[in-house]
C-alpha positions as CSV (number, residue, x, y, z in Angstrom):
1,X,19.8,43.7,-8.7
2,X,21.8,46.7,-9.3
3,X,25.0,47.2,-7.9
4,X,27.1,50.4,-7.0
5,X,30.3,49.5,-6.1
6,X,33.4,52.3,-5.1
7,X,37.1,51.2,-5.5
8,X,39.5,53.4,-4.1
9,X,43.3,53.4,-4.9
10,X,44.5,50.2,-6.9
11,X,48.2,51.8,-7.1
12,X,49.3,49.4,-9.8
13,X,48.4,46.4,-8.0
14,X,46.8,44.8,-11.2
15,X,46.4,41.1,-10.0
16,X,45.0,42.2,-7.0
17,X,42.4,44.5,-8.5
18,X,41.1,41.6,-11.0
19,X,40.8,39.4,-8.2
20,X,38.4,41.9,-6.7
21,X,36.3,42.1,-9.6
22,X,36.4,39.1,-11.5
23,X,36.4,36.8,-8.5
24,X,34.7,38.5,-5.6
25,X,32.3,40.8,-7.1
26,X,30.6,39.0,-9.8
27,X,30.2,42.3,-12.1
28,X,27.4,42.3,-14.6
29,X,26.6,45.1,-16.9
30,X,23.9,46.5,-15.0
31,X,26.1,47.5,-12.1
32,X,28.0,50.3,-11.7
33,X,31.9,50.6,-10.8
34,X,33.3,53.9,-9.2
35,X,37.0,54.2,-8.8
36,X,38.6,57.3,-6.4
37,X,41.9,57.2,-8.6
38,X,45.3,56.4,-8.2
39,X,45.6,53.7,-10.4
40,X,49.4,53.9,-10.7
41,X,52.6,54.3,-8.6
42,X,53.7,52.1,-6.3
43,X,53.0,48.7,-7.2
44,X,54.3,46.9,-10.1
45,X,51.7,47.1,-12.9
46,X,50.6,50.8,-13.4
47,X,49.8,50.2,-17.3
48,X,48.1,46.9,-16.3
49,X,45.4,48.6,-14.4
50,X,44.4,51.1,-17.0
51,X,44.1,48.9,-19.3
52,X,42.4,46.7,-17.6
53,X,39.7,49.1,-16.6
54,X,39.9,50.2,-20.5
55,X,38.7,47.1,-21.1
56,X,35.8,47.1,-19.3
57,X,34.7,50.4,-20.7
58,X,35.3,49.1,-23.7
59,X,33.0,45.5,-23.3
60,X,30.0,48.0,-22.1
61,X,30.7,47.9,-18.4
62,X,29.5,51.5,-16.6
63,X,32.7,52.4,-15.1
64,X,33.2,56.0,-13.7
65,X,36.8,57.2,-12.9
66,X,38.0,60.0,-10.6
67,X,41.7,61.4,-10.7
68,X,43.7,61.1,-8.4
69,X,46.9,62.9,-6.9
70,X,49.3,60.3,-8.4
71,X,47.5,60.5,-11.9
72,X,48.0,64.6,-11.5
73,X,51.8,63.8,-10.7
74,X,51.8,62.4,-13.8
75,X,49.8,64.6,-15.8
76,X,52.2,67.3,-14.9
77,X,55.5,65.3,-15.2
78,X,54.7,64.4,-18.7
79,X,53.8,67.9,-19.7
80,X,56.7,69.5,-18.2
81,X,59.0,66.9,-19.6
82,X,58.1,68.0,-23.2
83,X,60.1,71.2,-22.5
84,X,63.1,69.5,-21.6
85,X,65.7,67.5,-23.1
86,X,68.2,66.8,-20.3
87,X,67.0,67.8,-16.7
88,X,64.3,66.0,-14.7
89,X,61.8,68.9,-13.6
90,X,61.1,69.0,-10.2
91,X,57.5,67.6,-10.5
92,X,59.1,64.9,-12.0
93,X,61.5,64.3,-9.0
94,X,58.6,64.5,-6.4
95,X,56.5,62.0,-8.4
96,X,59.6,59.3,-8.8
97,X,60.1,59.4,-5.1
98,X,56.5,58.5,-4.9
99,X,56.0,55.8,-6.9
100,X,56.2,57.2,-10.4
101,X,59.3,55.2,-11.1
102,X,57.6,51.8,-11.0
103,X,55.2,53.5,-13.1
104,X,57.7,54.6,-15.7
105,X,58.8,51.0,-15.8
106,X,55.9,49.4,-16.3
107,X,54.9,51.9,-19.4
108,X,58.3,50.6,-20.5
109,X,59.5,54.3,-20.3
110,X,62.8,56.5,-19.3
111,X,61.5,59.6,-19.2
112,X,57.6,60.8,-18.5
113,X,57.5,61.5,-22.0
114,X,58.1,58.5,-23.2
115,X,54.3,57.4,-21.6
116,X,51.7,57.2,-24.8
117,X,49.8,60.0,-24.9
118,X,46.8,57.8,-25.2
119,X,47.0,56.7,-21.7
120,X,47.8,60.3,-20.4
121,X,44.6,61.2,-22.7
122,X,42.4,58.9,-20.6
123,X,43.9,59.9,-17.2
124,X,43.1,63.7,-18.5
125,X,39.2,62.4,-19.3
126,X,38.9,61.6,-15.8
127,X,37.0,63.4,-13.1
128,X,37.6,65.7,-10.2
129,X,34.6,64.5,-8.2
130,X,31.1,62.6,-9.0
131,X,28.2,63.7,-7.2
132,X,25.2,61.1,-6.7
133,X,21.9,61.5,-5.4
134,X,23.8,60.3,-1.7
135,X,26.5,60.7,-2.0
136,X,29.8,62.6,-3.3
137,X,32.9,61.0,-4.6
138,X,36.3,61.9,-4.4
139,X,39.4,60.9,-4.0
140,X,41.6,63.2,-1.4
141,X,38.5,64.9,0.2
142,X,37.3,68.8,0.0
143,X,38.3,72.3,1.1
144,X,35.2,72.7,3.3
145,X,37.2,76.8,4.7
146,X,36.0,78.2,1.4
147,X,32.5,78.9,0.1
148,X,31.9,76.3,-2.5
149,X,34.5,73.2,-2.2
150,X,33.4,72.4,-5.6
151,X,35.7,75.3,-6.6
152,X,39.2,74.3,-5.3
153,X,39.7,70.7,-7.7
154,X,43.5,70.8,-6.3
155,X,42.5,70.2,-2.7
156,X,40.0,67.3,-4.4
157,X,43.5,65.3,-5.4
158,X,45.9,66.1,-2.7
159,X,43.9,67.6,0.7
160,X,44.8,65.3,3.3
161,X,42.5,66.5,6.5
162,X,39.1,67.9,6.0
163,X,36.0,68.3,8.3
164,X,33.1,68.1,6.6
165,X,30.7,71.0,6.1
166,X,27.5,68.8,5.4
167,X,25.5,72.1,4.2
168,X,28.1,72.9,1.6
169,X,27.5,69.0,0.2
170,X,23.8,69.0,0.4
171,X,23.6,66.6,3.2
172,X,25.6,63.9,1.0
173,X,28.1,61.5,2.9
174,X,31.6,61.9,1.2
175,X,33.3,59.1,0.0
176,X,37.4,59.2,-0.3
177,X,40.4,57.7,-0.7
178,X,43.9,58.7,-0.6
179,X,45.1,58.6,3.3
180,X,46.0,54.8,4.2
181,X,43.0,54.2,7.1
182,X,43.6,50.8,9.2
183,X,40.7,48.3,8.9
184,X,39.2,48.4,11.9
185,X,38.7,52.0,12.0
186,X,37.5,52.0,8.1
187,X,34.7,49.4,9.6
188,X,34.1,52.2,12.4
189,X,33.0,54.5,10.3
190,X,31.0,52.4,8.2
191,X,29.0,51.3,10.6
192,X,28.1,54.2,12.2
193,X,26.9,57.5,11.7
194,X,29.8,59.6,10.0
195,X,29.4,62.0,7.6
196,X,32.3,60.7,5.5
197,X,34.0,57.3,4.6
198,X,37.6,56.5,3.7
199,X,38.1,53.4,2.2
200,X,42.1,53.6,1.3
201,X,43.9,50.4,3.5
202,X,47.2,50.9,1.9
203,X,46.8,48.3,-0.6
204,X,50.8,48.6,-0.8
205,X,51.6,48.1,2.8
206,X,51.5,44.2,2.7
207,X,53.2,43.5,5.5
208,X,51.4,46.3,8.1
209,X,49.0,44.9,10.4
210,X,45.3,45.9,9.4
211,X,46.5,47.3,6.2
212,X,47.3,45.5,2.6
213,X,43.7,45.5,1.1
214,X,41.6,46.6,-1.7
215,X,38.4,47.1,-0.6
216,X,35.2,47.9,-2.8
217,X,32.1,49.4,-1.0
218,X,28.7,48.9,-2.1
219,X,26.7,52.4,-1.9
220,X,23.7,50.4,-1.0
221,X,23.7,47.2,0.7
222,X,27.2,49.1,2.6
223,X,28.9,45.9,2.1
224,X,32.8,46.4,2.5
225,X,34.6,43.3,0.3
226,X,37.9,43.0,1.7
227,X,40.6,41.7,-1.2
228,X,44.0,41.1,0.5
229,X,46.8,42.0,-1.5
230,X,47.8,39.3,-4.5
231,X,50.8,41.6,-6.2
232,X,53.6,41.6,-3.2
């Protein structure tokens, strides 16, 4: 059988995301893996995880990958630090104080620019949003106040509250990540009739109550594994 599995934000928690996969999920190649993005900041192995997931595109795995705010943080850090030789930009600033500097560490890098361009290559080869026969995928959510959400790809990485315009998606649930949701209210929603889904527990608060884990949702079966945080 065929699985479709969503992973929202790993945020450089690398031991804790192959747990997930190679212990609890029993992956073949006929399933399907969709990650909501943020694959860096905050935890301790940024480069880990994309390479990781490298390598399972790589051995024939389907593996689709959405961007996420912290991956446009360092899009834009890296390109703006090209201009510069002494002065951090002010992107750059913002994305430190948000993780990016235990990013920068583990690409073994001073400076944004310093990061490979291949890895910024791949993070630039990743998608906005991934629409499905039931549902769409994103990681931050949509700007339902304008015509076509599809339209506004900033407000796809960084909106933080949204009410769904179910006309505007077709009728499709939305998937999402990026705002920490507590457990019990993430199981709320699955389990009932909403027209959306967050599945972001805050993999990094590890010692919050209902928070700390790295879930992956199966589109079908709606089976939420629950992986507890293995990197604090």
């Amino acid at each position: 059988m065929k699985n479709r599995w969503v992973i929202p934000d790993v945020h450089g928690c690398l031991n804790t995301l192959k747990l997930l996969i190679e212990s609890r999920l029993n992956l073949t190649k006929s399933d399907v893996i969709y990650f909501l993005g943020d694959y860096i900041d905050r935890g301790p192995d940024s480069k880990g995880v994309i390479d990781f997931i490298m390598n399972l595109q790589n051995a024939g795995y389907e593996i689709h990958c959405i961007r996420g705010n912290h991956e446009d943080y360092c899009i834009r850090a890296w390109e703006e630090d090209q201009k510069r030789i002494f002065f951090k930009s002010k992107i750059e600033k913002d994305w430190r104080k948000n993780g990016g500097t235990k990013a920068l560490l583990s690409f073994g890098a001073n400076r944004p620019r310093d990061i490979n361009k291949f890895y910024i290559d791949w993070m630039k080869k990743t998608k906005y949003y991934i629409e499905l026969e039931d549902y769409i995928l994103v990681h931050a959510g949509f700007n339902f106040k304008i015509n076509n959400p599809l339209d506004d790809v900033f407000s796809m990485m960084w909106i933080r509250d949204f009410k769904v315009d179910k006309d505007k998606v077709k009728g499709k649930k939305v998937i999402h990540g990026h705002v920490p949701v507590e457990m019990t209210l993430i199981d709320l929603f699955n389990n009932n009739n909403y027209d959306f889904l967050p599945l972001d527990n805050g993999i990094y608060y590890s010692n919050k109550e209902g928070f700390g884990n790295l879930l992956a949702f199966n589109l079908d079966t709606k089976e939420i594994i629950i992986q507890p945080n293995f990197d604090s």
